[in-house]
C-alpha positions, 0 to 999 in steps of 0.5 A: 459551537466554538471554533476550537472544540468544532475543529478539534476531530478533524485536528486529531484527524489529521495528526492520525494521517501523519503519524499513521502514515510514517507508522506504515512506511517504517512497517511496511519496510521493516517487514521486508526482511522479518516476519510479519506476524513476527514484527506486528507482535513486537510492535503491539508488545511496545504499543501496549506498554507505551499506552498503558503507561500513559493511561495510569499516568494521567489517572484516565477513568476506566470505560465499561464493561461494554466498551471494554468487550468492543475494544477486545474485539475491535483490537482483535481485528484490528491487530489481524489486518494490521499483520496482513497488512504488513504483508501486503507491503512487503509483497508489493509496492508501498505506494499501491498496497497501502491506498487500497487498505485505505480505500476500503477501510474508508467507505464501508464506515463512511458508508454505514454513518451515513445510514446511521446519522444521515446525510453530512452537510454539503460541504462535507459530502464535497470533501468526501467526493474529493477525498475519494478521488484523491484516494483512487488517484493514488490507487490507480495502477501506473502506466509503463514507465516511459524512458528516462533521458539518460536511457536514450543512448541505451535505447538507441544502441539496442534498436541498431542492434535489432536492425544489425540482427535482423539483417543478418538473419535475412540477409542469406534470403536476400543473398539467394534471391540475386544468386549471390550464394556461392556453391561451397556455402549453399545449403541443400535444400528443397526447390520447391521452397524458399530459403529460410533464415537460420533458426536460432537455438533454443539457448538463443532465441531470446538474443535473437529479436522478432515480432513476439520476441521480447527483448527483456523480461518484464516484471509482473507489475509492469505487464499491461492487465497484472494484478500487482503484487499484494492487491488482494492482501491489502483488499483484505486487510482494508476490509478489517480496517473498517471493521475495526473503524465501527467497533471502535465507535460502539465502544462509547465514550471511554477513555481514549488512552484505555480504550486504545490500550485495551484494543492494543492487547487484543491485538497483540493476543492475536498476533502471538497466536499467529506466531505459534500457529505458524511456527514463525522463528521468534527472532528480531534483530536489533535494527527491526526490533527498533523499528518495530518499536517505533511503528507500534507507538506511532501507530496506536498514538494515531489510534488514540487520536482516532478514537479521540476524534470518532467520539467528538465529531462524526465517524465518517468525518474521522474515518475518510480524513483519517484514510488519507494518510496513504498519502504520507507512505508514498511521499515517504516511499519516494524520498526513501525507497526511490518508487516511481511518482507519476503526476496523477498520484502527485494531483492525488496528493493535491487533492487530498490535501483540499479534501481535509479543510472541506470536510472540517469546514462542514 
């Protein structure tokens, strides 16, 4: 087989995990401050036309009535988790929500070609083992983030204040216990039992430190054993993924602008519904609106070089090369939004980066 056409799936591939990935971060952000649903509507609206318009202009043939009914329903589904999944990252960070999508999104097709097709080549199956562990290194929940050196002159003034606090609440203790309390100052109290330090108030026992007194509030997803924010969300957002991942490929070797396009106004379909079911207040200001347009064409441009992709190679190859792409909404993330980026997401990274020539090269 050529070179060309046998590199051409990964290609699309790997263009998909670029653009799907920036399609994510503006998403994922946008839907911070607009509804989900919402937002998800106005970007299958614009991705519908974007499509459509490509489709007649290049005269692409029509696909059956088959292919036609699985890009509906792949559409449907598809359109619904992407909303969840909209969700999901504006509930929790960008960087954890987004590789779980992933995750699941990628091993349940991967999974069902191989049961299908048979095994892949060696190469190939190594690439999957390292795609996977990349995934999971981006995944992994990150540990409490240790102090920055220029938080070293905070952490030394509250241990002083600590200390400071602690000796003023035992030093009445100290002061009975050499005979040092003066008789105007004693408090009475029974003799059979010692001297207790002042209880604080209960306005004031969070200033007031001990062995269980936290002395700040920790956020949910810093809490050692939390489950962040967003994690179930996106779990079930990455199990529509791979279901829209099979449909697509049962919906033959159509056109990839049409097929995209029909699965788009499924999608879209979907979406509205939800917003009348909602009640969700039908409203976008400008800057969201043209986010919203950006992230739908970005996203079904990747969808068209998927489904280009599946149909010209193997669908677990598309789909675990075309998951890595949760490693540009945290790059993004990063540089944009400042979210923490420790060493085994960055070797993550690494990692996926070799997975993608293994799997071409099988």
């Amino acid at each position: 087989m050529p070179a060309a056409p046998q590199l051409a799936p990964a290609a699309c591939s790997l263009a998909a995990v670029f653009i799907w990935g920036a399609s994510d971060f503006t998403g994922g952000y946008a839907s911070r401050r607009a509804n989900a649903f919402v937002f998800t509507a106005a970007a299958h609206a614009c991705a519908l036309v974007l499509m459509l318009s490509l489709a007649l202009a290049q005269h692409a043939p029509f696909p059956s009535r088959t292919g036609i009914l699985w890009a509906l329903l792949a559409g449907g589904i598809g359109g619904f988790s992407l909303a969840v999944f909209y969700r999901a990252l504006a509930e929790g960070k960008m960087g954890l929500t987004a590789p779980i999508a992933a995750l699941l999104g990628a091993a349940i097709p991967t999974l069902a070609d191989i049961a299908i097709e048979g095994a892949p080549h060696a190469w190939t199956f190594a690439g999957f083992a390292l795609a996977i562990v990349a995934i999971w290194l981006i995944t992994r929940a990150e540990p409490l983030r240790k102090p920055e050196p220029d938080d070293t002159p905070n952490i030394w003034r509250r241990a002083l204040l600590k200390l400071t606090m602690w000796g003023r609440a035992l030093l009445p203790v100290r002061r009975a216990q050499l005979g040092l309390v003066s008789v105007g100052s004693a408090q009475p109290h029974d003799p059979a039992t010692p001297t207790q330090p002042r209880r604080a108030p209960p306005g004031d026992r969070a200033r007031v430190p001990g062995p269980t007194q936290p002395y700040a509030q920790i956020d949910d997803e810093e809490k050692p054993g939390a489950v962040p924010k967003g994690v179930a969300v996106a779990a079930l957002s990455g199990v529509g993924f791979a279901a829209f991942y099979l449909c697509i490929r049962q919906a033959g070797a159509g056109s990839p602008l049409w097929i995209a396009a029909v699965s788009r106004a499924a999608s879209f379909i979907v979406t509205a519904i939800a917003v009348v079911v909602t009640k969700a207040p039908v409203r976008l200001d400008l800057p969201r609106a043209t986010m919203a347009a950006v992230a739908g064409s970005l996203d079904i441009t990747g969808s068209a070089l998927f489904i280009f992709a599946s149909q010209h190679g193997r669908l677990d190859e598309a789909v675990v090369i075309s998951s890595l792409y949760p490693a540009v909404t945290v790059i993004l993330a990063r540089l944009i939004l400042k979210e923490h980026f420790s060493r085994w997401r960055f070797i993550g990274l690494l990692a996926a980066l070799a997975a993608v020539p293994l799997i071409a090269a099988g």
